[in-house]
CHARMM internal coordinates of N, CA and C (Angstrom, degrees):
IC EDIT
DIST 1 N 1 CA 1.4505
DIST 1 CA 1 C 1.5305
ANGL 1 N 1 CA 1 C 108.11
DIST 1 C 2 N 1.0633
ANGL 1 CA 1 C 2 N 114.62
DIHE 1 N 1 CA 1 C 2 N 143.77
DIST 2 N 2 CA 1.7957
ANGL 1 C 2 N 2 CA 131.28
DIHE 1 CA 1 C 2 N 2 CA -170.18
DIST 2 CA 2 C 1.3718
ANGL 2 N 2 CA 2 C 99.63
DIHE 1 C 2 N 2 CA 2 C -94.65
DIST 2 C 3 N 0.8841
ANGL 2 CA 2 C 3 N 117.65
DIHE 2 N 2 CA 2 C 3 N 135.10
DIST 3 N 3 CA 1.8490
ANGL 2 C 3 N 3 CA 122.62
DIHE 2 CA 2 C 3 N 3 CA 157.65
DIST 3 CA 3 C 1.2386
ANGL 3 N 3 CA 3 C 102.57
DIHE 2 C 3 N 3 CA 3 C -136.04
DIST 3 C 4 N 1.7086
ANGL 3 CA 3 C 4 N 112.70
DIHE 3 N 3 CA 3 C 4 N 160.56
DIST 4 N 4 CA 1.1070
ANGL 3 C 4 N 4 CA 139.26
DIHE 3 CA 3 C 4 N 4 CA 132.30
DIST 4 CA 4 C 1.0424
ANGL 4 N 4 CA 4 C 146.86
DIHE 3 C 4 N 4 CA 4 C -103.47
DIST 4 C 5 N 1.4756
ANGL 4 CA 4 C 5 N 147.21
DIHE 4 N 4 CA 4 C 5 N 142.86
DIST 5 N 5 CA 1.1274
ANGL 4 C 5 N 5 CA 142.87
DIHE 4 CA 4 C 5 N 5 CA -155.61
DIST 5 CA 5 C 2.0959
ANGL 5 N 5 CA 5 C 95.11
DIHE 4 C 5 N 5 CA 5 C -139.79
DIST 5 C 6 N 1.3979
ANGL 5 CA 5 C 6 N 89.36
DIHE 5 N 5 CA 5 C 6 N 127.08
DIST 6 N 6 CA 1.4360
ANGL 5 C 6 N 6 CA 95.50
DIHE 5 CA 5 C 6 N 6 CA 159.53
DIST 6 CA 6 C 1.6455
ANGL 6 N 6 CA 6 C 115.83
DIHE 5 C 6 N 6 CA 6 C -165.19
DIST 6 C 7 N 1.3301
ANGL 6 CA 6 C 7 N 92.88
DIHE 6 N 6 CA 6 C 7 N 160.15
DIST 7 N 7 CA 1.5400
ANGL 6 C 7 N 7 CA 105.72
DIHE 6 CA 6 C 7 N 7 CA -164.37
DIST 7 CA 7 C 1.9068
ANGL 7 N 7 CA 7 C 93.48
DIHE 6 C 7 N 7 CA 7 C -79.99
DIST 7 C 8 N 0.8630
ANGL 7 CA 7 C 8 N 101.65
DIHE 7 N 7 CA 7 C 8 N 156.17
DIST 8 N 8 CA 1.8835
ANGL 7 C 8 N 8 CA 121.93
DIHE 7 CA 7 C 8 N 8 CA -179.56
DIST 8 CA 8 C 1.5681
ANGL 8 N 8 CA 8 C 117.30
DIHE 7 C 8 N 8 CA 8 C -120.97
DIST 8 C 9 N 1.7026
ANGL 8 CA 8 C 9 N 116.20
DIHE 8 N 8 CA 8 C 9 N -38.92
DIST 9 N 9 CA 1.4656
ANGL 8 C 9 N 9 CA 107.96
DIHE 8 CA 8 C 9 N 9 CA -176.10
DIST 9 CA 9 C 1.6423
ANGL 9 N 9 CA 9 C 92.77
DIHE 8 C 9 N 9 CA 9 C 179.83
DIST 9 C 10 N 1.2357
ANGL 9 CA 9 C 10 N 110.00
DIHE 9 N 9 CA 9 C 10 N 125.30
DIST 10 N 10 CA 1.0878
ANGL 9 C 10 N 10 CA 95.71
DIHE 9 CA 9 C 10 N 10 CA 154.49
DIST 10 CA 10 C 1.8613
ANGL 10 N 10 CA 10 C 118.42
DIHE 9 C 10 N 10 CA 10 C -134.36
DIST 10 C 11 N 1.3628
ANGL 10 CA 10 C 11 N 104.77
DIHE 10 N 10 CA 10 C 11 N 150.09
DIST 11 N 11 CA 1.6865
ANGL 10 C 11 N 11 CA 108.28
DIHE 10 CA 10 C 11 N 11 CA -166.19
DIST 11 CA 11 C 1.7137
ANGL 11 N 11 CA 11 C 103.73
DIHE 10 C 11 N 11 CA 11 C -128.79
DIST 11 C 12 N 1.6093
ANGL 11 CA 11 C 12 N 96.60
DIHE 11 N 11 CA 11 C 12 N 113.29
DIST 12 N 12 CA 1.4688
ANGL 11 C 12 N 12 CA 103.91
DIHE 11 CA 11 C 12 N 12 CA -173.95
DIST 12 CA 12 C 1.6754
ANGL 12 N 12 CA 12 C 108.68
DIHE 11 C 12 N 12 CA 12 C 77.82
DIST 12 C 13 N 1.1153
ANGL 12 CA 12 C 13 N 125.12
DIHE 12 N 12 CA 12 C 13 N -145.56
DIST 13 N 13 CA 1.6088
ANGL 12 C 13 N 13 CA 140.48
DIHE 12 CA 12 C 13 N 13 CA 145.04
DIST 13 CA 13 C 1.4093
ANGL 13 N 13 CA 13 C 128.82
DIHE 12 C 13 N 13 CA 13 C -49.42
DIST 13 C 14 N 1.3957
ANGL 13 CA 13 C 14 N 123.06
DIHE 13 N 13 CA 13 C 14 N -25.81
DIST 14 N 14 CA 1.2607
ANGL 13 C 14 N 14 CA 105.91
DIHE 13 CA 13 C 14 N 14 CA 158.89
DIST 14 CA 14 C 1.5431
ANGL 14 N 14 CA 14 C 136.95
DIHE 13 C 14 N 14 CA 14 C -122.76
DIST 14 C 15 N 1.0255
ANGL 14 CA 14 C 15 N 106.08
DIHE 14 N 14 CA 14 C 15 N 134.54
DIST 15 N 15 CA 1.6754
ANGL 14 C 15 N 15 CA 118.75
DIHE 14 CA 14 C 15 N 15 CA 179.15
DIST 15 CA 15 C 1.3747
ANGL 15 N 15 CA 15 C 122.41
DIHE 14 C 15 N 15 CA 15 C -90.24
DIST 15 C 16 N 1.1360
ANGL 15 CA 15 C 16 N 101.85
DIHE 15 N 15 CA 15 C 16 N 139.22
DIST 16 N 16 CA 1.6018
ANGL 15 C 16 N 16 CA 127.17
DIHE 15 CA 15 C 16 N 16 CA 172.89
DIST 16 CA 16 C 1.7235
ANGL 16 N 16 CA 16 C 126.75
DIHE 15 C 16 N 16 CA 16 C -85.02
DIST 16 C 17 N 1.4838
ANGL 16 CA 16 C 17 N 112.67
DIHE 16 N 16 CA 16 C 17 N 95.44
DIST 17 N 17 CA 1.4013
ANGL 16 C 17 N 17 CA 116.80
DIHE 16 CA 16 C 17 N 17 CA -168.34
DIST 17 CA 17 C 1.6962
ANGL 17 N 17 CA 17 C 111.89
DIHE 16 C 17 N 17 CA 17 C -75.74
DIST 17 C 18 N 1.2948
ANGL 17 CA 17 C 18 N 118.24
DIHE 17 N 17 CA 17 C 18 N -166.31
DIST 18 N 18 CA 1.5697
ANGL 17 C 18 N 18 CA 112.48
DIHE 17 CA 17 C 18 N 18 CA 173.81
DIST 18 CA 18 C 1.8448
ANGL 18 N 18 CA 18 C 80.38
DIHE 17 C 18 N 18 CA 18 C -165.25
DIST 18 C 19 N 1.1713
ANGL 18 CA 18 C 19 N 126.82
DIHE 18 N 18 CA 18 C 19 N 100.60
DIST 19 N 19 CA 1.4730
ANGL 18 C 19 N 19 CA 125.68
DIHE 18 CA 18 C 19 N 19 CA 168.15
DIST 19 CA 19 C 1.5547
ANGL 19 N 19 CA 19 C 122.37
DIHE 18 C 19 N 19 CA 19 C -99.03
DIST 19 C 20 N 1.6174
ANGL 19 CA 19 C 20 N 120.39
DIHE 19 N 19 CA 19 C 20 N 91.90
DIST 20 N 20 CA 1.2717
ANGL 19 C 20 N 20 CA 117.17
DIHE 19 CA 19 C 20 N 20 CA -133.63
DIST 20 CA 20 C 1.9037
ANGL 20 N 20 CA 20 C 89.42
DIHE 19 C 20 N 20 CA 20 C -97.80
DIST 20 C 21 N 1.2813
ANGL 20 CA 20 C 21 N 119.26
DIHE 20 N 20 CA 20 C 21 N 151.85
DIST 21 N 21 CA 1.5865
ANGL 20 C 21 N 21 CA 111.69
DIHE 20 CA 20 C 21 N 21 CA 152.61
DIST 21 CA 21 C 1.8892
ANGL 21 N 21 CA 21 C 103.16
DIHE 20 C 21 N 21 CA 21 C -154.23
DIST 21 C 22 N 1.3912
ANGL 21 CA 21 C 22 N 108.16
DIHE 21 N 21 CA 21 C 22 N 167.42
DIST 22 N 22 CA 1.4177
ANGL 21 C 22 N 22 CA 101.77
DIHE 21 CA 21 C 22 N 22 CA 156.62
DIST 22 CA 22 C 1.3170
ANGL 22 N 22 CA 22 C 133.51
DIHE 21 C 22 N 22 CA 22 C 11.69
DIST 22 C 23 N 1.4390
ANGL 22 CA 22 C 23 N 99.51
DIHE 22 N 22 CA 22 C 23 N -73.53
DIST 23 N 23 CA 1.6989
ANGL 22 C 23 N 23 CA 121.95
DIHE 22 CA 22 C 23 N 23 CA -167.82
DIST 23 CA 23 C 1.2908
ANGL 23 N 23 CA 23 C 110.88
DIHE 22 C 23 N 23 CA 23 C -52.95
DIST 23 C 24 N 1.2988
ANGL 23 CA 23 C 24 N 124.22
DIHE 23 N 23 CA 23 C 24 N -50.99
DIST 24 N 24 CA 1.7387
ANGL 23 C 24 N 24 CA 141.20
DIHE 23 CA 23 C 24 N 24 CA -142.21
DIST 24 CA 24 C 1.3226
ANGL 24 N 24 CA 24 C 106.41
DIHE 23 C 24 N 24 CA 24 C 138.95
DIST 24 C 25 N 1.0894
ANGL 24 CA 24 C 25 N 135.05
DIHE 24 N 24 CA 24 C 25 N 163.20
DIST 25 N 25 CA 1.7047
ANGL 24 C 25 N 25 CA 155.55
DIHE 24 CA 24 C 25 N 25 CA 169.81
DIST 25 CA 25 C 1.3240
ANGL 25 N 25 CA 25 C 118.49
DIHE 24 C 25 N 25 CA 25 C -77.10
DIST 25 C 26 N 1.5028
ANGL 25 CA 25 C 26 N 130.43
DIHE 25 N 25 CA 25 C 26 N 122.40
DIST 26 N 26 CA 1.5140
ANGL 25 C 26 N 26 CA 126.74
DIHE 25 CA 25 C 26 N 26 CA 163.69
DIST 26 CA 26 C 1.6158
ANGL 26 N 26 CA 26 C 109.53
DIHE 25 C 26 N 26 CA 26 C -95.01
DIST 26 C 27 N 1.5179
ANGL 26 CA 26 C 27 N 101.38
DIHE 26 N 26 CA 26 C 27 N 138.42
DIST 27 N 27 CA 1.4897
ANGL 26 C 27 N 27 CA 119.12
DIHE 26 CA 26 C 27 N 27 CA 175.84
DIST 27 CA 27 C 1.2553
ANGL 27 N 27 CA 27 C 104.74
DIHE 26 C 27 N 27 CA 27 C -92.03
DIST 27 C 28 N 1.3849
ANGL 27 CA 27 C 28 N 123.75
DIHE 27 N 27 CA 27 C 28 N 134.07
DIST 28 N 28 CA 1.4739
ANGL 27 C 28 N 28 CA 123.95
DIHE 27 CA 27 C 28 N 28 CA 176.22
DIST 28 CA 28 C 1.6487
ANGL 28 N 28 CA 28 C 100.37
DIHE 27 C 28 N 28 CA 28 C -150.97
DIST 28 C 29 N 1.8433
ANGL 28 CA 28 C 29 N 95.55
DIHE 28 N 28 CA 28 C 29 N 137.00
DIST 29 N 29 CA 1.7590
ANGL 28 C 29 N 29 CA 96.75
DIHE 28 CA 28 C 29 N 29 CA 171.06
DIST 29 CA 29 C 1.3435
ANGL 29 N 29 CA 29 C 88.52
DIHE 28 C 29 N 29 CA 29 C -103.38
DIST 29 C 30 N 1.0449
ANGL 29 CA 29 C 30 N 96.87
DIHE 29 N 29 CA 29 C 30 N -179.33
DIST 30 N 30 CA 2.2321
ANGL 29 C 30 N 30 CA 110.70
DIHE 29 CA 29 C 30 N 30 CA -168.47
DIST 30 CA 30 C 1.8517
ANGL 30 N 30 CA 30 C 77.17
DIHE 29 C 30 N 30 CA 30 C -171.16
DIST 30 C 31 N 1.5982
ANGL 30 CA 30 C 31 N 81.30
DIHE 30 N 30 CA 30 C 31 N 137.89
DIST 31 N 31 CA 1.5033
ANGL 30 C 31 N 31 CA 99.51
DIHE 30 CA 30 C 31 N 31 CA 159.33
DIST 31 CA 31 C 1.9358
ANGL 31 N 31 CA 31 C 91.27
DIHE 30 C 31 N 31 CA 31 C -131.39
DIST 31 C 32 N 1.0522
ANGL 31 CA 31 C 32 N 102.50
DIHE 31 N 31 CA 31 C 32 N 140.19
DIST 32 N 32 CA 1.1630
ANGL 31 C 32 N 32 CA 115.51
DIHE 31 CA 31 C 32 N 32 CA 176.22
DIST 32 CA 32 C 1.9256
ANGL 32 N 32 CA 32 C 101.98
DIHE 31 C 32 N 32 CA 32 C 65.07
DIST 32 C 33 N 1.5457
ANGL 32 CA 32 C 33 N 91.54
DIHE 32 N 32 CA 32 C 33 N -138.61
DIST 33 N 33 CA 1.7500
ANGL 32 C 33 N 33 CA 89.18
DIHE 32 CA 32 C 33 N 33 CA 168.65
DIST 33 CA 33 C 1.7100
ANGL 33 N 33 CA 33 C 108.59
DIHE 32 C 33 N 33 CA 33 C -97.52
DIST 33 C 34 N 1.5781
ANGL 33 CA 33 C 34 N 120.67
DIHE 33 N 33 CA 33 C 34 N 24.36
DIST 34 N 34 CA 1.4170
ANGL 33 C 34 N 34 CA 114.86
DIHE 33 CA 33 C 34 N 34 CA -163.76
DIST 34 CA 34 C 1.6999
ANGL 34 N 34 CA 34 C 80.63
DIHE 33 C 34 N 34 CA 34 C -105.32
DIST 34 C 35 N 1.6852
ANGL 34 CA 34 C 35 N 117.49
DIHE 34 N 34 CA 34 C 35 N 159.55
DIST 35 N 35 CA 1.2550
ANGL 34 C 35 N 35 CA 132.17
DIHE 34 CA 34 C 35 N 35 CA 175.95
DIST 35 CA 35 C 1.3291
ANGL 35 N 35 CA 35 C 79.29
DIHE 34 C 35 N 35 CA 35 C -114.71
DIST 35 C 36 N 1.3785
ANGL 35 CA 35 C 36 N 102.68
DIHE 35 N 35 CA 35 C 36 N 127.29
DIST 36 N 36 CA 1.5705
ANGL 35 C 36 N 36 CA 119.61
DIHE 35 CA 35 C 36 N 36 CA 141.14
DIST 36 CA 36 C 0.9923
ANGL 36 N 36 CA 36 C 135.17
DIHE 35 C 36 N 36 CA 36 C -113.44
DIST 36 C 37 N 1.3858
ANGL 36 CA 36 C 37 N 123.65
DIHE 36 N 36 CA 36 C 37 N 12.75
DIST 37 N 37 CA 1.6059
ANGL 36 C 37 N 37 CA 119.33
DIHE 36 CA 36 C 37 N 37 CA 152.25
DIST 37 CA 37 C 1.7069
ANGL 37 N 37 CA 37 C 98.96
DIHE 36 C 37 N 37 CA 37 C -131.09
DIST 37 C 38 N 1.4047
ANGL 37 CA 37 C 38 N 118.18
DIHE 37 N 37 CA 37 C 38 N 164.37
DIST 38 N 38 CA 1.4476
ANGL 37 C 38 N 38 CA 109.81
DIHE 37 CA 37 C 38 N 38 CA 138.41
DIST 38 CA 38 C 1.2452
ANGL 38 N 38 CA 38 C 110.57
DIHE 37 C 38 N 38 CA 38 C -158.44
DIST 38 C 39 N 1.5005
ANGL 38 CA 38 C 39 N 125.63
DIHE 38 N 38 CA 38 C 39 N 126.59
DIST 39 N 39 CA 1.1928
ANGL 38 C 39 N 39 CA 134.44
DIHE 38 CA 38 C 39 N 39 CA -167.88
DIST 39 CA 39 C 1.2790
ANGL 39 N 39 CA 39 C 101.07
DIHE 38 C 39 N 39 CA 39 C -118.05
DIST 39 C 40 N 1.5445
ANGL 39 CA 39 C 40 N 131.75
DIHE 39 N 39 CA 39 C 40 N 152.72
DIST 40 N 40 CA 1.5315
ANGL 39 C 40 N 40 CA 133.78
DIHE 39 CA 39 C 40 N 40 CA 137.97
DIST 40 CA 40 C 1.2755
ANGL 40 N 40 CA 40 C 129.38
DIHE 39 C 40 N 40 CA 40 C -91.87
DIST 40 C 41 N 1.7619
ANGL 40 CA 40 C 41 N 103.45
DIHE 40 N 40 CA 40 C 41 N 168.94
DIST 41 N 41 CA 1.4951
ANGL 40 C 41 N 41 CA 84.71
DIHE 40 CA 40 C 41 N 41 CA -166.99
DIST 41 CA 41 C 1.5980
ANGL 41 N 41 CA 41 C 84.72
DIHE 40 C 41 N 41 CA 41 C -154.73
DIST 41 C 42 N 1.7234
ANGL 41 CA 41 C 42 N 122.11
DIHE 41 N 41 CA 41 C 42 N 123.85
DIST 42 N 42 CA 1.4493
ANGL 41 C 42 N 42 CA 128.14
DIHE 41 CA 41 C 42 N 42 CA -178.95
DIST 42 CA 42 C 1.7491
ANGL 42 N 42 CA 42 C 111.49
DIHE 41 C 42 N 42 CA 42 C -38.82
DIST 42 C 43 N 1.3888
ANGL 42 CA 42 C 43 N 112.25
DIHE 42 N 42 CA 42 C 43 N -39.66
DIST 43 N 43 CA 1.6850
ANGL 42 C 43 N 43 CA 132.99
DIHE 42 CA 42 C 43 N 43 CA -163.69
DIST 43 CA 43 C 0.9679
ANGL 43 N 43 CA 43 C 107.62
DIHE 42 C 43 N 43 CA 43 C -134.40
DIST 43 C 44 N 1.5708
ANGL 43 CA 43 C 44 N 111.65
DIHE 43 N 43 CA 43 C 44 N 145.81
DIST 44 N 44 CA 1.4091
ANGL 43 C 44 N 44 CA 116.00
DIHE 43 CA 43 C 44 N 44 CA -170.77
DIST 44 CA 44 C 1.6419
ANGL 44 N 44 CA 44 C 91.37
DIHE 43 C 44 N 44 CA 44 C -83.94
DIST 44 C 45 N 0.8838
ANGL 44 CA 44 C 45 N 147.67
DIHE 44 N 44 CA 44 C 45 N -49.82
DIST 45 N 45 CA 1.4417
ANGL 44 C 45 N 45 CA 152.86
DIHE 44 CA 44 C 45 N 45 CA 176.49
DIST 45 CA 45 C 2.0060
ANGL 45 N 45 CA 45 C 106.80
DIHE 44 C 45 N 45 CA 45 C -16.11
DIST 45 C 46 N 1.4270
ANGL 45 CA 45 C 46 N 102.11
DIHE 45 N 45 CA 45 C 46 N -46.23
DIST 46 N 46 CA 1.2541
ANGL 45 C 46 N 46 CA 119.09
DIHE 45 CA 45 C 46 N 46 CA -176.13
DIST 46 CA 46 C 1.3203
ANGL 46 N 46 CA 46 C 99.62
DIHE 45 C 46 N 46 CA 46 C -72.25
DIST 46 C 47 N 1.2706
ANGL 46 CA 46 C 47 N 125.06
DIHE 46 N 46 CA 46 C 47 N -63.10
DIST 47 N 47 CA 1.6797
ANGL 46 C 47 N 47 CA 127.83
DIHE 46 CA 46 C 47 N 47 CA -170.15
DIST 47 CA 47 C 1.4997
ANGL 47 N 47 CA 47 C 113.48
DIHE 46 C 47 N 47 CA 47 C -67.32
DIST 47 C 48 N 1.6392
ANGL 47 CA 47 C 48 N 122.81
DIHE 47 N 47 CA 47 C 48 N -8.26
DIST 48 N 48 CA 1.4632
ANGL 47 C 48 N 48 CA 118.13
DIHE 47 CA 47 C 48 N 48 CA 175.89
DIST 48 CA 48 C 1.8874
ANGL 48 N 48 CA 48 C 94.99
DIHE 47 C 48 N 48 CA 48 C -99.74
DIST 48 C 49 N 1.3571
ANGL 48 CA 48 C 49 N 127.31
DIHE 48 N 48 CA 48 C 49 N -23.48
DIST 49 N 49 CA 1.1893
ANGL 48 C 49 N 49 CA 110.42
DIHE 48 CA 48 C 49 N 49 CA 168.10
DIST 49 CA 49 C 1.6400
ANGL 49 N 49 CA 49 C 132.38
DIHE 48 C 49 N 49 CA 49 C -72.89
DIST 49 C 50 N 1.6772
ANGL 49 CA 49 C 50 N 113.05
DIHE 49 N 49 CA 49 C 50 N -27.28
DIST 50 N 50 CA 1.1215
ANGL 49 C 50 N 50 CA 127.20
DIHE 49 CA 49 C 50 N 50 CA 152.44
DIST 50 CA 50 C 1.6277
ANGL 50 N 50 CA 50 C 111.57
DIHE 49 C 50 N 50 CA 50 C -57.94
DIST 50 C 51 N 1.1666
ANGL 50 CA 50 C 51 N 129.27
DIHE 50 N 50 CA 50 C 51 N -45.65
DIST 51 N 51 CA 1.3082
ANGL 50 C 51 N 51 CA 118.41
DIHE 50 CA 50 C 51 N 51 CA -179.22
DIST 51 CA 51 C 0.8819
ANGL 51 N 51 CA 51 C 124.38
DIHE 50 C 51 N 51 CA 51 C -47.02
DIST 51 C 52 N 1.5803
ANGL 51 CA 51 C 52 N 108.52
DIHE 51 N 51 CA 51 C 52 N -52.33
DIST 52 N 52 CA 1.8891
ANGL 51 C 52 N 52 CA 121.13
DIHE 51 CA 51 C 52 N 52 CA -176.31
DIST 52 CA 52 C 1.2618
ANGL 52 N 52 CA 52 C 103.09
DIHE 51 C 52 N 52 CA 52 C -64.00
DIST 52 C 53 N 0.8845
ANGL 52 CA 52 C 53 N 123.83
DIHE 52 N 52 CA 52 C 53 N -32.03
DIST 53 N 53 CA 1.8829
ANGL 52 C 53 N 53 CA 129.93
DIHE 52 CA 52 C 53 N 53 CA -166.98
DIST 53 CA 53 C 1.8431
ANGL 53 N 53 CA 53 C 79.39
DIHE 52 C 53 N 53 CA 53 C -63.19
DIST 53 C 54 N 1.2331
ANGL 53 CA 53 C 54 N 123.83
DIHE 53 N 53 CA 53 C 54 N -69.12
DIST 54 N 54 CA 1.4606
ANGL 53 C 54 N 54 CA 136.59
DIHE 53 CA 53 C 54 N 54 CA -122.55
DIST 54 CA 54 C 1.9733
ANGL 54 N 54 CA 54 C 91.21
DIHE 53 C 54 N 54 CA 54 C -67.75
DIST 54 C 55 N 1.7143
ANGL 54 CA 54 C 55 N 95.19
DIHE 54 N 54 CA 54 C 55 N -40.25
DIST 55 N 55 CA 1.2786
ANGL 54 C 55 N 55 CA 118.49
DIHE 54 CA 54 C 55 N 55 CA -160.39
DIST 55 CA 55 C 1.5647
ANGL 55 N 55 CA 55 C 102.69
DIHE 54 C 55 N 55 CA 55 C -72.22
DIST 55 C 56 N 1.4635
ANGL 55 CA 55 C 56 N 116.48
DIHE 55 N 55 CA 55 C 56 N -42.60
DIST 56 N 56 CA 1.2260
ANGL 55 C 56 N 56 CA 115.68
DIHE 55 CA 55 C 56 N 56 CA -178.49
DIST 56 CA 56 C 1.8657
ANGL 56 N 56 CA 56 C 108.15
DIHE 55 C 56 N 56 CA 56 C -52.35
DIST 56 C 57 N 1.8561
ANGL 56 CA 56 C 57 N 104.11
DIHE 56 N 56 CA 56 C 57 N -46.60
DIST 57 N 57 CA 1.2555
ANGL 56 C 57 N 57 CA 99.76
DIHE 56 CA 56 C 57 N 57 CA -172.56
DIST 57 CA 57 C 1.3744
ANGL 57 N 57 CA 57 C 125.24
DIHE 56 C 57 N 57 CA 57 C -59.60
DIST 57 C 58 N 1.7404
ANGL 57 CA 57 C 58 N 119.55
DIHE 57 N 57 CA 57 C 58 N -18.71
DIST 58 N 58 CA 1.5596
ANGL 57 C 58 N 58 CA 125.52
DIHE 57 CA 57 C 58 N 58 CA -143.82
DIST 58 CA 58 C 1.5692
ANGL 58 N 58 CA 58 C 65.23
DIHE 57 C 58 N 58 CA 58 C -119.03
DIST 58 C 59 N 1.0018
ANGL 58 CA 58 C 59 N 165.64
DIHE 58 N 58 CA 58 C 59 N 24.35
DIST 59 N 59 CA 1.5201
ANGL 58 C 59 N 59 CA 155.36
DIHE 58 CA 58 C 59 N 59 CA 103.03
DIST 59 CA 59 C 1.0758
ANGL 59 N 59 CA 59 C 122.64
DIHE 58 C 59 N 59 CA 59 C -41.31
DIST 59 C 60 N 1.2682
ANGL 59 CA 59 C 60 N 113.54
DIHE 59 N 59 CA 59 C 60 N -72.57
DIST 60 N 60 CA 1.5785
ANGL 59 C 60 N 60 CA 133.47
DIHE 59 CA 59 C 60 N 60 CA 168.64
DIST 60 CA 60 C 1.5534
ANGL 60 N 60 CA 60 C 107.26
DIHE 59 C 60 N 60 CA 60 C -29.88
DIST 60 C 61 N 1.3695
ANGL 60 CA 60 C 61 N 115.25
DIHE 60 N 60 CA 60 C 61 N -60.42
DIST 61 N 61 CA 1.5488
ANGL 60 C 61 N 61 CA 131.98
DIHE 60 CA 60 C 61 N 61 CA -167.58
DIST 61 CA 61 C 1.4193
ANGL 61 N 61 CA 61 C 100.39
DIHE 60 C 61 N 61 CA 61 C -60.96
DIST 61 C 62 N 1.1461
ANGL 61 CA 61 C 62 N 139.08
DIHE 61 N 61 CA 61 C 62 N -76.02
DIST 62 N 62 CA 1.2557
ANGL 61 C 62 N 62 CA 165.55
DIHE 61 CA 61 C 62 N 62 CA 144.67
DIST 62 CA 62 C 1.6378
ANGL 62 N 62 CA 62 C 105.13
DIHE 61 C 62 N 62 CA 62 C 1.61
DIST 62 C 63 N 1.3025
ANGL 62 CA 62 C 63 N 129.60
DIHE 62 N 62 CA 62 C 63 N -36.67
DIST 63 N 63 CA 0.9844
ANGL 62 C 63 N 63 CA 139.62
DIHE 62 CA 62 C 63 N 63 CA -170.12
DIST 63 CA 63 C 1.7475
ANGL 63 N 63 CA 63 C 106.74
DIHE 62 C 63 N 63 CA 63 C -90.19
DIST 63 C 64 N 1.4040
ANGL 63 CA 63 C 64 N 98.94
DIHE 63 N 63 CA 63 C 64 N -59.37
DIST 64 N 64 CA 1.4119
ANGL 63 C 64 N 64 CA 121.08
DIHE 63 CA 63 C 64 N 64 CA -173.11
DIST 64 CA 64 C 1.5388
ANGL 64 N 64 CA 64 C 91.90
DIHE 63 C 64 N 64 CA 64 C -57.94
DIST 64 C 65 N 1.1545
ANGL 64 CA 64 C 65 N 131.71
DIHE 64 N 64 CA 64 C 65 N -42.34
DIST 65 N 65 CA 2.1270
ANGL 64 C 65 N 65 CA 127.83
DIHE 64 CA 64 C 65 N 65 CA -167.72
DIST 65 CA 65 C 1.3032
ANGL 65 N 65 CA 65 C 87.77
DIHE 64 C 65 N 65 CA 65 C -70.11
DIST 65 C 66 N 1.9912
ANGL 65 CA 65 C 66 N 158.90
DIHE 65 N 65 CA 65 C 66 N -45.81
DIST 66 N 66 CA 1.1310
ANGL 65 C 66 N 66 CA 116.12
DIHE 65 CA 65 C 66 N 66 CA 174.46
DIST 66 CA 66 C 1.5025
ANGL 66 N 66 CA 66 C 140.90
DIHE 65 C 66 N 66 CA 66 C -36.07
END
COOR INIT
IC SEED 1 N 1 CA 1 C
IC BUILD
């Protein structure tokens, strides 16, 4: 089985993966080499709208700790 893996955004320390195969795509944040989330998603369509959502928040956050 083929995968891909690529990064999408990352803000501060943590990054936003997209781990694509066959099946559907997994969303994963990682700070460092630790995953702290991992979700799937049938369509990649679904996992780039969760992203932006995710990204807007770890903006937001990021902003608010100055």
């Amino acid at each position: 089985m083929l995968t891909e893996d690529r990064e999408l955004w990352c803000v501060g320390d943590v990054c936003c993966w997209m781990i694509s195969c066959c099946n559907g795509a997994e969303l994963q944040l990682r700070r460092g080499d630790e995953v702290t989330l991992r979700e799937l998603y049938p369509t990649k369509s679904d996992l780039y709208e969760r992203a932006r959502a995710l990204q807007s928040d770890s903006q937001s956050d990021s902003q608010s700790d100055r």
